[in-house]
C-alpha positions in Angstrom: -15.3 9.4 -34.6 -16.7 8.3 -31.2 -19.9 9.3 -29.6 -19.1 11.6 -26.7 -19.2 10.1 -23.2 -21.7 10.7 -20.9 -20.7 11.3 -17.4 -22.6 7.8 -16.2 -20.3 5.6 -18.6 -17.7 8.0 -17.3 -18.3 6.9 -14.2 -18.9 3.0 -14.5 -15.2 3.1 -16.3 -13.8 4.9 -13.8 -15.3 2.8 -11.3 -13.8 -0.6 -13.0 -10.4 0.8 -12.8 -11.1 1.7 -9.0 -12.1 -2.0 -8.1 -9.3 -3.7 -10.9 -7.2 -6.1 -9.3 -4.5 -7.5 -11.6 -6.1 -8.7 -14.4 -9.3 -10.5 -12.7 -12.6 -9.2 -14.0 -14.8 -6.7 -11.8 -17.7 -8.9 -11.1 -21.1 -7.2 -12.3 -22.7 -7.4 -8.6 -19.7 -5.7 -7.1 -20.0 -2.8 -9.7 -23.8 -2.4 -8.9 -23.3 -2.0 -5.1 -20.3 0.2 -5.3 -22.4 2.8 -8.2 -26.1 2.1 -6.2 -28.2 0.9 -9.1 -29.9 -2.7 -9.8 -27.8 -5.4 -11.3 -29.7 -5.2 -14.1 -29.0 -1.8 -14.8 -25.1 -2.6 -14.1 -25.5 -5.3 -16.8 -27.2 -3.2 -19.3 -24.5 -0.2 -18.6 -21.9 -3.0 -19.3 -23.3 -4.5 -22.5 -23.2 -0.9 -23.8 -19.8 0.4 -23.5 -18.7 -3.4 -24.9 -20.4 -2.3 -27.9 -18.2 0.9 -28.0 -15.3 -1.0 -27.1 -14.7 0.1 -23.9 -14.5 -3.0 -21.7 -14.3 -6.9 -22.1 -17.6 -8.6 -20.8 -17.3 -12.1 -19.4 -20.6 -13.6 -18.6 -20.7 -14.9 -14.9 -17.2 -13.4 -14.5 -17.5 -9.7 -15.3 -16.1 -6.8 -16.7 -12.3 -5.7 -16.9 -11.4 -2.5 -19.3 -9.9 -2.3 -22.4 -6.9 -0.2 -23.2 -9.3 2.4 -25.0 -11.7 2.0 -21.7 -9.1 1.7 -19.0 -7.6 5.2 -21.3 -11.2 7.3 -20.7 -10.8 5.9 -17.0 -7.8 7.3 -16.2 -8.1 11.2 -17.8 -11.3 11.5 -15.4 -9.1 10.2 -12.7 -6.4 12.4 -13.5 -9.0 15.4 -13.2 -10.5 14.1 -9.7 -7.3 13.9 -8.1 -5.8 17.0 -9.3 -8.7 19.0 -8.0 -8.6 17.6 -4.9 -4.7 18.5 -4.3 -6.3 22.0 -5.4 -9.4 21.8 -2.5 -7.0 20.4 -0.2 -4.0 22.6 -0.3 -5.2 25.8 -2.0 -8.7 26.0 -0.2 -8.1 24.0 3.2 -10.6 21.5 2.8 -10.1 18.0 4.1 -9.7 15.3 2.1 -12.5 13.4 2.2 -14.6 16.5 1.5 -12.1 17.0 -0.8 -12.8 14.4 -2.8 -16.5 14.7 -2.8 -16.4 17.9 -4.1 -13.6 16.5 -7.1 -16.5 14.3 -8.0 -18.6 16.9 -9.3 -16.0 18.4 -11.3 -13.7 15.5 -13.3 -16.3 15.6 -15.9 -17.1 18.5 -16.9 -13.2 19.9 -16.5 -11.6 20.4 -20.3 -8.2 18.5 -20.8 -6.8 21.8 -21.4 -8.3 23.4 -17.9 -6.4 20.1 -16.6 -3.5 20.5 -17.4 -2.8 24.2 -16.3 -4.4 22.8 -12.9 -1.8 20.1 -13.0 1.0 22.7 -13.9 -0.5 25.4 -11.6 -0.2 23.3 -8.5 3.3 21.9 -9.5 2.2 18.8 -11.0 1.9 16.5 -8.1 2.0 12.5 -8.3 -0.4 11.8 -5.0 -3.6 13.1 -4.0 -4.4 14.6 -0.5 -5.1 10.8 0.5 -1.9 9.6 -0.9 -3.2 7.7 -4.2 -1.5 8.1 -7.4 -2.2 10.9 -9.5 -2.3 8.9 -13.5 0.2 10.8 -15.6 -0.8 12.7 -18.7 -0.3 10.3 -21.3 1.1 6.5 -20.9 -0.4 3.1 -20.0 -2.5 3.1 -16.7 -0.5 2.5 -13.9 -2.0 -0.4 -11.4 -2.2 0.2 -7.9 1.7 1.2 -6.6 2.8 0.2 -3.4 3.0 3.5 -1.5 4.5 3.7 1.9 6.5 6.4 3.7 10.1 6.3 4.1 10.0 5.4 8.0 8.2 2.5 6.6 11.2 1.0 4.6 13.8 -1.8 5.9 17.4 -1.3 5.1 18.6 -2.5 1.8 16.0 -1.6 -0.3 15.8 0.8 -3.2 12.8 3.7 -3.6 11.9 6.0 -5.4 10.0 9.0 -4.4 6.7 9.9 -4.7 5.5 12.8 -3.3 6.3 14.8 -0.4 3.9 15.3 1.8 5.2 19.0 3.4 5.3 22.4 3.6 8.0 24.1 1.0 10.0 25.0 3.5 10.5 21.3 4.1 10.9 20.8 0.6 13.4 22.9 -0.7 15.5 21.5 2.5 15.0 18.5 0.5 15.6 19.2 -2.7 19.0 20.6 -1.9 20.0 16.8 -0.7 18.8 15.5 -3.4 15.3 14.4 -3.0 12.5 15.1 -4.6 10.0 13.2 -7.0 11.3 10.6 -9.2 15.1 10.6 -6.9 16.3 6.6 -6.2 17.4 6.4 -2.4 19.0 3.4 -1.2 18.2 3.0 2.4 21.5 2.0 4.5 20.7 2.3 8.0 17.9 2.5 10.8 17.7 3.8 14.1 13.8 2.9 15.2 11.9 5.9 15.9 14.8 8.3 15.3 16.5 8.4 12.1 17.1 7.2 9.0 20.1 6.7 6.4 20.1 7.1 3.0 22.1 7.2 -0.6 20.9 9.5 -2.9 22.7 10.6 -6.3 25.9 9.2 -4.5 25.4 11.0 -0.9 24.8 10.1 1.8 21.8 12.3 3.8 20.6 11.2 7.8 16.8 12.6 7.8 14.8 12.3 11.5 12.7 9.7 11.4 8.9 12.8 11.2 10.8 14.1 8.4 11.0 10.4 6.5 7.2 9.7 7.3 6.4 12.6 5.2 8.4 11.3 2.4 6.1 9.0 0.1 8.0 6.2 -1.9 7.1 3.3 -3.8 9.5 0.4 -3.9 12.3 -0.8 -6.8 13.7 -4.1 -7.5 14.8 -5.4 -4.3 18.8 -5.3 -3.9 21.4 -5.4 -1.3 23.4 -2.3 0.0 26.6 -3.7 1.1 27.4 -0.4 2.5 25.2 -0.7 5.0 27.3 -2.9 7.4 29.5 -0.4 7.0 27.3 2.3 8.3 26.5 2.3 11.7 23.1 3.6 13.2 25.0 6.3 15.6 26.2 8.9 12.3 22.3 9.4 12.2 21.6 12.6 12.8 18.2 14.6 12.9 18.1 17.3 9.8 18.0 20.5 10.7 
């Protein structure tokens, strides 16, 4: 059985999966200025959670996390960004303050308290600042291209990530068709006014304030032949 974690080795894990790129180690002097302390300290904070396992030390190179590591890093992640959807939406704070405040409470917050938070508030995918929410259980998921819907060319494939609206908004949407996790094809573009999509075999014209609220992350690229076919006047604001 392993030693319970303290909320500083928390916190150095976390912060290697913050500053992660691809599969590059975190350099030691990079994690020292981003958590304040000395090198040294950074070093000796390292040294110890290789002995548990928990990350991969390179010497002159750095730190990346192990799946055990990169595991620990993600729950308290999970717990940060689900309280500050709650502190956000449910209490009106903004999001940086948010997140300040979510700091304080992603380690002493029980998985179980978690997960009704996560269930309570709908189970959201993005934080008030629009980064990924990690999923209960799976791999860690790497930084996600996230852009808004207004964002995407014609031709390529989406899938939706959060919905950044009031449910008003949302249950317009849901009766097209979109909502987290739905695959849109985009078809056509009319700059600054409106969009076309596919969704689940429809096709759904959505103003162009209404896509910008829509967060989606991008699929494998692929050509819509229907979209010479569909020409940028059927767009339509949605009512």
């Amino acid at each position: 059985m392993t030693d319970p974690m303290t909320e500083a080795a928390e916190m150095y894990l976390l912060r290697i999966a913050l500053l992660s790129e691809g599969d590059e180690p975190v350099p030691i002097s990079k994690l020292a200025e981003t958590l304040h302390v000395s090198p040294i300290s950074a070093n000796q904070m390292c040294r110890k959670l290789e002995a548990k396992g928990l990350v991969d030390y390179q010497p002159y190179k750095g730190v990346t996390l192990t799946l055990q590591g990169e595991a620990i890093a993600l729950r308290v992640l999970r717990k940060r960004r689900l309280w500050e959807v709650f502190l956000a939406e449910k209490l009106g704070l903004d999001p940086q303050t948010a997140e300040d405040v979510a700091c304080r409470f992603e380690h002493v917050t029980p998985e179980d308290l978690a997960e009704r938070l996560a269930e309570f508030l709908g189970n959201p995918t993005l934080s008030p600042q629009r980064q990924p929410i990690p999923p209960r259980f799976g791999s860690v998921q790497r930084r996600k291209v996230i852009r808004p819907l207004s964002a995407v060319s014609v031709g390529d494939q989406v899938s939706v990530a959060n919905i950044v609206a009031d449910e008003t908004l949302k249950s317009f949407l849901r009766g097209q068709g979109i909502g987290a996790g739905a695959v849109m094809t985009v078809l056509a573009v009319a700059p600054e006014k409106a969009i076309l999509i596919e969704v689940n075999g429809r096709h759904v014209s959505l103003a162009m304030d209404i896509a910008e609220k829509i967060d989606v992350t991008p699929l494998e690229e692929s050509s819509v032949t229907s979209s010479q076919d569909a020409p940028s006047e059927r767009l339509a604001h949605a009512s």
